[in-house]
C-alpha positions as CSV (number, residue, x, y, z in Angstrom):
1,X,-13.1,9.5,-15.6
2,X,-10.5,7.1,-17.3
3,X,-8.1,8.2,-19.7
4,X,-7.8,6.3,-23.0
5,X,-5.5,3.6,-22.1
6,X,-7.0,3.1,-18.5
7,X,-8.5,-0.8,-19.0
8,X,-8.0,-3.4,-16.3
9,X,-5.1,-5.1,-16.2
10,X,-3.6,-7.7,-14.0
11,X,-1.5,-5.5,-12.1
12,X,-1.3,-4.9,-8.4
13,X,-2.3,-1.3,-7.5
14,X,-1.7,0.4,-4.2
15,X,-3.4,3.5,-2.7
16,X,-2.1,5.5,0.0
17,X,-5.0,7.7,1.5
18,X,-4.6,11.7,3.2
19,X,-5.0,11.8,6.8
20,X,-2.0,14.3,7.6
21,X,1.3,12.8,9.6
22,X,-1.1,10.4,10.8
23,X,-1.4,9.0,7.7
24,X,2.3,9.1,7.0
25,X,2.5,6.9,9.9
26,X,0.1,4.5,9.6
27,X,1.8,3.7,5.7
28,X,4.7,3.6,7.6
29,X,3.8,0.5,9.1
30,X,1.4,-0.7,6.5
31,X,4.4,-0.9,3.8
32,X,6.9,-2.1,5.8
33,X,5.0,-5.6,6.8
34,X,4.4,-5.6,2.5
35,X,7.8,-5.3,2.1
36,X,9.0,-8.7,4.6
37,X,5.7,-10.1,3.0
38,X,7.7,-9.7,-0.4
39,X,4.5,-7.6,-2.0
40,X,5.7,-4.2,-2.3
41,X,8.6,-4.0,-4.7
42,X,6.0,-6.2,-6.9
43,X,3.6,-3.3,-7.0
44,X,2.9,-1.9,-10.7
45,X,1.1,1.2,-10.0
46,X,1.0,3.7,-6.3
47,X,-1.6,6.2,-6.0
48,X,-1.5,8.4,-3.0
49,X,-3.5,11.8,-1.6
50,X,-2.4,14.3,1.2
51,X,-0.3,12.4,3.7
52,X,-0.1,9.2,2.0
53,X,1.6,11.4,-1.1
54,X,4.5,12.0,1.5
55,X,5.2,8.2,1.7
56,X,5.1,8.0,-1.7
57,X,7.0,10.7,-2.9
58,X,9.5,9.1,-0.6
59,X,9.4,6.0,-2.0
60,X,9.6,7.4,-5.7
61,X,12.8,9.4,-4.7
62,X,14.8,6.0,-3.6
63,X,12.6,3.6,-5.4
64,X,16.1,2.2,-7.4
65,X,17.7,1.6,-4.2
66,X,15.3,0.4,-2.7
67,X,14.4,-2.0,-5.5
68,X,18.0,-3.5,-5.8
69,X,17.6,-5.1,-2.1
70,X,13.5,-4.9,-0.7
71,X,14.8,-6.1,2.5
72,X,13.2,-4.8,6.2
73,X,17.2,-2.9,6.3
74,X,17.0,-1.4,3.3
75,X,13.6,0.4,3.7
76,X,14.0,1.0,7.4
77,X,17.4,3.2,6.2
78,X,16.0,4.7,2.9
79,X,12.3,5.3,3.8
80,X,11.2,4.9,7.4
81,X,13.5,6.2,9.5
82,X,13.8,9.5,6.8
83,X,9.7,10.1,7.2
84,X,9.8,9.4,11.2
85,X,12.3,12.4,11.2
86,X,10.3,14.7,9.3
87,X,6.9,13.7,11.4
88,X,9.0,15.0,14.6
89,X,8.9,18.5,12.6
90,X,7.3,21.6,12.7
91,X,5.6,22.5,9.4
92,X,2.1,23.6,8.9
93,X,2.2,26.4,11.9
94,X,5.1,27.7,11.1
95,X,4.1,27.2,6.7
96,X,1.1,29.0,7.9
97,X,3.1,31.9,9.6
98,X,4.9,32.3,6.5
99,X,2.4,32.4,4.3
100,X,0.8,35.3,6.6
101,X,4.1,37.5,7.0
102,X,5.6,37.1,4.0
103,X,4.7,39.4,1.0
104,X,6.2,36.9,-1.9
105,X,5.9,33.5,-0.6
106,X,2.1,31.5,0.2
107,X,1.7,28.2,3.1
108,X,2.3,25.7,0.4
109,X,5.6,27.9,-1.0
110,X,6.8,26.8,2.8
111,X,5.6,23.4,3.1
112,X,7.0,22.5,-0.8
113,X,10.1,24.2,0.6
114,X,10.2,21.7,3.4
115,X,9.8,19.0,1.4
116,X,12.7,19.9,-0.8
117,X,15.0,20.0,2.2
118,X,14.2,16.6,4.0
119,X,12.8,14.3,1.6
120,X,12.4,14.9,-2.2
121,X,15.5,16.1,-4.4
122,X,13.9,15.0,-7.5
123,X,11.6,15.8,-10.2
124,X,8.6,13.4,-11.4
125,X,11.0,12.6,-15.2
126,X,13.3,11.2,-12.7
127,X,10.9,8.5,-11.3
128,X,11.0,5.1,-12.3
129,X,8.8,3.9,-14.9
130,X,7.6,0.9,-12.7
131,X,5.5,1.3,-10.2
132,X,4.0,4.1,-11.9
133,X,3.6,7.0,-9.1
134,X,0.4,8.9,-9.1
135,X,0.1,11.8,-6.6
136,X,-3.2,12.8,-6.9
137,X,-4.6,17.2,-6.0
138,X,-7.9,18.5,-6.8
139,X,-7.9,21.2,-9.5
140,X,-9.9,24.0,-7.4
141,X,-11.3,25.2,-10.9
142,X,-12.5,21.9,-12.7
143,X,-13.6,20.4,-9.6
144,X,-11.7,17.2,-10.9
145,X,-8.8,15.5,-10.1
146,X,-5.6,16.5,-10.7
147,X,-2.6,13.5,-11.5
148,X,1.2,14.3,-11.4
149,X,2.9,11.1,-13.2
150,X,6.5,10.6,-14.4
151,X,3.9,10.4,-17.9
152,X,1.9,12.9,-17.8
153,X,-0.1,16.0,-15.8
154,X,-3.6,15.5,-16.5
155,X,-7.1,16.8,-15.7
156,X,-9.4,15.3,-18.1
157,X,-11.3,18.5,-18.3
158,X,-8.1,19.9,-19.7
159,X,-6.0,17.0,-20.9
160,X,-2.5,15.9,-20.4
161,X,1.1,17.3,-20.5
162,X,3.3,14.7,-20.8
163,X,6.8,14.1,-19.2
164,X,6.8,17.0,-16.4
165,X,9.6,18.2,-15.2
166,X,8.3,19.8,-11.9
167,X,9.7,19.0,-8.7
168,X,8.5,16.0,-6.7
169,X,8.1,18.1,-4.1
170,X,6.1,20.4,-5.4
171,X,3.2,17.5,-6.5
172,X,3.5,16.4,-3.1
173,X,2.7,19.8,-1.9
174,X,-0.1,20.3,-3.9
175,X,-1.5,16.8,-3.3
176,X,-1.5,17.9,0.7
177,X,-2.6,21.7,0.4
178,X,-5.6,21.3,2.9
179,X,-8.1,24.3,2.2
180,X,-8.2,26.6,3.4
181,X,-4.9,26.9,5.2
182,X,-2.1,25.3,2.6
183,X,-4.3,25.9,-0.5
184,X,-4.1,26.8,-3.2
185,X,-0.6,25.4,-5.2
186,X,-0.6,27.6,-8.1
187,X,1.0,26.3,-11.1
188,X,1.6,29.3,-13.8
189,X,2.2,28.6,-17.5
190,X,2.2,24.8,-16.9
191,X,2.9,24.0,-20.6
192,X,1.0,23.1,-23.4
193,X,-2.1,20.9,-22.6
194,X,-3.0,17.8,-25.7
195,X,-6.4,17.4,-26.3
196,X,-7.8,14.1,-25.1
197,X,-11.7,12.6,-25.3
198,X,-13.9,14.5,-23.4
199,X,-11.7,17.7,-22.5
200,X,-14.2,20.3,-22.9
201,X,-11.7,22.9,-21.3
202,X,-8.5,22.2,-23.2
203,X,-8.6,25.8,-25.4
204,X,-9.5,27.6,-22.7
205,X,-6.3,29.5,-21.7
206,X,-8.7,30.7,-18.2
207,X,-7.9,27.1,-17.1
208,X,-5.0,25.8,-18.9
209,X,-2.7,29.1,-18.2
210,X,-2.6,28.8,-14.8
211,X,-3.7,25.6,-12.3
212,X,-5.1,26.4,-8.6
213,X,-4.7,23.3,-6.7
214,X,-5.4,21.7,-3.4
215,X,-5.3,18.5,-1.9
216,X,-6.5,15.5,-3.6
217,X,-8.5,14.2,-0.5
218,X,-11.1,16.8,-1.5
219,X,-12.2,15.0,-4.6
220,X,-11.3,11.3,-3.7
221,X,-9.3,11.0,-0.2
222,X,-8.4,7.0,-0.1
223,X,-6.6,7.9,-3.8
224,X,-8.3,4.9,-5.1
225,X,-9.8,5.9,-8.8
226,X,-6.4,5.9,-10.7
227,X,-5.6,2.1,-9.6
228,X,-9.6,1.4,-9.8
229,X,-9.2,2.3,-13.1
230,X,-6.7,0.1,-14.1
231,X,-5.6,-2.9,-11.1
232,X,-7.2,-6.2,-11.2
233,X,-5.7,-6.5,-7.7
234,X,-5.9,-3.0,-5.2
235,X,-4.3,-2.7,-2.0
236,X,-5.7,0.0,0.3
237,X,-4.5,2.0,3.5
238,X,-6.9,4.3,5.1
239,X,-5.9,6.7,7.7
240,X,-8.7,8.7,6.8
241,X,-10.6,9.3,9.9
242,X,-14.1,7.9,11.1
243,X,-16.8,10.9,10.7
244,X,-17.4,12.6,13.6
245,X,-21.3,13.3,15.0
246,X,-22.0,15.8,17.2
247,X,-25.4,17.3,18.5
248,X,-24.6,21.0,18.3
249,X,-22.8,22.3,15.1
250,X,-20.9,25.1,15.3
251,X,-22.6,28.4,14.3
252,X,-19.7,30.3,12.9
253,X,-19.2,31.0,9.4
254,X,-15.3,29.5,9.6
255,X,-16.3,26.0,11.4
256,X,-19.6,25.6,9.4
257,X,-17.7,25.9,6.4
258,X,-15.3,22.9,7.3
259,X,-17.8,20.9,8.5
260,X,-19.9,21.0,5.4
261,X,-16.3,19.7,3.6
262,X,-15.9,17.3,6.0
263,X,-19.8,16.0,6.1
264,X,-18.8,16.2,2.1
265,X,-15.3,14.4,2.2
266,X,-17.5,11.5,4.5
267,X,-20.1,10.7,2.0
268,X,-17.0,10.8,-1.1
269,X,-14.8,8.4,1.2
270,X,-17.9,6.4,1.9
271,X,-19.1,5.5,-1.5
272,X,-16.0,4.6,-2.7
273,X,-15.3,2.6,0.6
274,X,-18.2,0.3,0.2
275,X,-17.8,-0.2,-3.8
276,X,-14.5,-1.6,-2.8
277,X,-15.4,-3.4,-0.2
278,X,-18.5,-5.2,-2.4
279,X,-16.2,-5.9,-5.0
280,X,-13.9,-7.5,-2.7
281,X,-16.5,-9.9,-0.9
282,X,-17.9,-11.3,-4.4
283,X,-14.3,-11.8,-5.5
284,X,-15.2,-9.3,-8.5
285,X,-11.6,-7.9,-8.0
286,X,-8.5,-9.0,-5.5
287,X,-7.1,-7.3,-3.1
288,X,-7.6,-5.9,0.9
289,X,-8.5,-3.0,2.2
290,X,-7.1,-1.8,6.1
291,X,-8.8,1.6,7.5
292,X,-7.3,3.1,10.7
293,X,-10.9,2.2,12.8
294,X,-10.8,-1.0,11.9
295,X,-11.3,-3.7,14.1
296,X,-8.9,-6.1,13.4
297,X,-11.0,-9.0,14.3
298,X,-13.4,-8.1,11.9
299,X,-10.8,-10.1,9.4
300,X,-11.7,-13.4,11.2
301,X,-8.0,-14.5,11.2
302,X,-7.0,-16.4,14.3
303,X,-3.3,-15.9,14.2
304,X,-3.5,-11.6,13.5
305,X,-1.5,-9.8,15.7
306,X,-3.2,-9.1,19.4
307,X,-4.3,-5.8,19.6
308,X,-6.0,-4.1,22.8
309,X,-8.9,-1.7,21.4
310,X,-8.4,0.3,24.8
311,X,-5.0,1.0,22.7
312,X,-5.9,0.9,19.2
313,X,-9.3,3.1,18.7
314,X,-8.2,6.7,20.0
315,X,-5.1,6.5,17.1
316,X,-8.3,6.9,14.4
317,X,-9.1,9.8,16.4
318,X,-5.2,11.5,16.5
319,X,-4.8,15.1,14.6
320,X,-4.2,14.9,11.1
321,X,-2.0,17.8,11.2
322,X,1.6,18.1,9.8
323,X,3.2,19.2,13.3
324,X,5.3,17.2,16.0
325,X,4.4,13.3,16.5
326,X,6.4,11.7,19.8
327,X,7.8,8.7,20.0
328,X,4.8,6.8,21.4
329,X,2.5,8.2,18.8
330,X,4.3,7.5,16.3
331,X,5.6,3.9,17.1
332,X,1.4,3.0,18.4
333,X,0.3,4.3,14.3
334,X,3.3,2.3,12.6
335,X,2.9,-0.7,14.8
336,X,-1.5,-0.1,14.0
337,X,-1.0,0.1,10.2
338,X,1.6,-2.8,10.1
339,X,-0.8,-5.3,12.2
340,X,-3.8,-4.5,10.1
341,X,-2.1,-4.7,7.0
342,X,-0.9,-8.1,7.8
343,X,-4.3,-9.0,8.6
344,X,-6.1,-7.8,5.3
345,X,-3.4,-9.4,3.1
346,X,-3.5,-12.5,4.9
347,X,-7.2,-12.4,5.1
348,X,-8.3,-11.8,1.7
349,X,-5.1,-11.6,-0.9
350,X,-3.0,-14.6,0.5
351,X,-1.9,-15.1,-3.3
352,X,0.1,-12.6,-3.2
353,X,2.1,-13.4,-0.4
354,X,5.7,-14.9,-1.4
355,X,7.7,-14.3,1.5
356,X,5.5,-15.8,4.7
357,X,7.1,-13.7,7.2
358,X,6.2,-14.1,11.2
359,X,4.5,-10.6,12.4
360,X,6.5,-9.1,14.8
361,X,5.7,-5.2,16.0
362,X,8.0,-3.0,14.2
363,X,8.2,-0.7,17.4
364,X,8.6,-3.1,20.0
365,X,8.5,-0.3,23.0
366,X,4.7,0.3,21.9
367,X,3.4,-3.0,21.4
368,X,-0.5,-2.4,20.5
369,X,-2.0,-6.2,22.7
């Protein structure tokens, strides 16, 4: 549900979906072949979930460096090759471990705390006020989504706190606790909430005194409804991967569990998926959509980048997890996300291209054709 001021407006919105390190990646790559398009330091509004929150949080920390020079360089230095280094880590076994061992500290204390180290110094007053930078959770109580803004927190079950001054990190973490393993962030005495339309919950101190969080790909994993809201034009990377079928379920009580989410997550992802996509074919909105098991012929472009499906569909099928990613892994995902973003932008939002760049793969040792 909108907030007040949420109206369409002509703005370009971006979302940046979960999908773990993979996702990370495949951004990686999407947002690099925006920047030598000249699109993404144009961009008024970035809403991101799980893994995608982790390019973004990235992007909010250096976003007035970055902005002073948008060249290939200057985002290679301040955003690629930073995230690339952290994707060759170790975090969710050994978050998990501490979470298990440790008496005063939970998974997402460790991942936050990893975060902090590598990638985000800052705190969400400290972000620019263009683009506006929306990492989306999913309060485990409302059922809702959560936002963390440089504006405001806001549920609108609850309402809003404006100007936050908690740690980038810390949104990031939440909007990438995956249940049930890096769940819940728990945010105590978050402040005062302001009553907005609709927030039924707002006096409720049971809600409002203490916030159990997890990550946003739960209620909307492609992070699409803050810039559906509010974008004429929406941009969309999806790392989010294809649903899996298989003829015997799992009996336990464990893997049954997950797979209901998943089966859940799948029909969430879907719905939204195929709103966009209408809206997109009858020109009702601008924009382009590029999802990590696409075909990139589907785009009908005759000069996209060659690309050997023998190559390109296992990568929809790589671990979403937060753990080491090799060289060729990672440079097959950047080079995937780059190729098919050039192809959806080309395709179907040409407008917006200002710079008309050649493609050429970012990782030339793992050339996808």
């Amino acid at each position: 549900m909108p907030f007040g001021d949420e109206v369409l407006k002509p703005e370009i919105g971006l979302a940046l979906s979960g999908g773990g390190f993979r996702a990370t990646l495949f951004h990686v790559g999407a947002l690099r072949r925006l920047v030598e398009l000249g699109i993404l330091h144009r961009v008024d509004r970035i809403s991101s979930v799980s893994g995608g929150s982790i390019v973004s949080g990235r992007l909010a920390e250096v976003w007035a460096e970055f902005a002073a020079d948008p060249s290939v360089a200057t985002y290679d230095r301040l955003i690629a090759k930073p995230l690339r280094a952290f994707c060759r880590l170790e975090i969710d076994a050994a978050a998990i471990s501490r979470g298990i061992f440790s008496p005063f500290s939970t998974a997402a204390d460790a991942v936050e705390a990893k975060y902090a180290e590598y990638l985000f110094a800052k705190t969400l007053d400290q972000m620019p006020d263009r683009p506006v930078f929306v990492f989306n959770a999913t309060n485990m109580q409302t059922g809702r989504s959560f936002r963390f803004s440089k504006a405001y927190l806001a549920d609108w079950r609850l309402g809003l706190i404006r100007r936050p001054k908690l740690p980038i990190a810390r949104a990031v973490a939440a909007s990438s606790a995956f249940p049930p393993f890096f769940s819940p962030v728990i945010l105590k005495k978050p402040g005062r909430f302001e009553m907005v339309e609709g927030a039924d919950l707002n006096a409720d101190p049971a809600f409002t005194g203490t916030l159990h969080l997890a990550d946003g790909g739960v209620y909307d994993n492609l992070g699409l409804e803050t810039i559906w809201n509010r974008c004429e034009t929406v941009l969309v990377s999806d790392a989010g991967a294809p649903f899996a079928v298989g003829a015997t379920p799992e009996r336990d009580w464990v893997r049954q569990t997950m797979r209901a989410l998943d089966v859940a997550t799948d029909q969430s992802r879907g719905l939204r998926k195929r709103a966009l996509v209408a809206d997109l074919k009858a020109k009702a909105r601008a924009g382009g959509y590029w999802g990590i098991d696409t075909d990139i012929a589907h785009y009908g472009l005759g000069d996209a980048m060659r690309c050997d499906p023998v190559k390109t569909a296992p990568l929809a099928t790589i671990r979403t997890r937060l753990d080491p990613f090799g060289p060729q892994e990672q440079g097959e995902l950047i080079n995937w996300g780059y190729a098919l973003a050039d192809a959806a932008v080309r395709r179907h939002a040409p407008q917006l291209v200002t710079t008309p760049v050649a493609a050429r793969w970012p990782v030339a040792n793992f050339a996808l054709g």
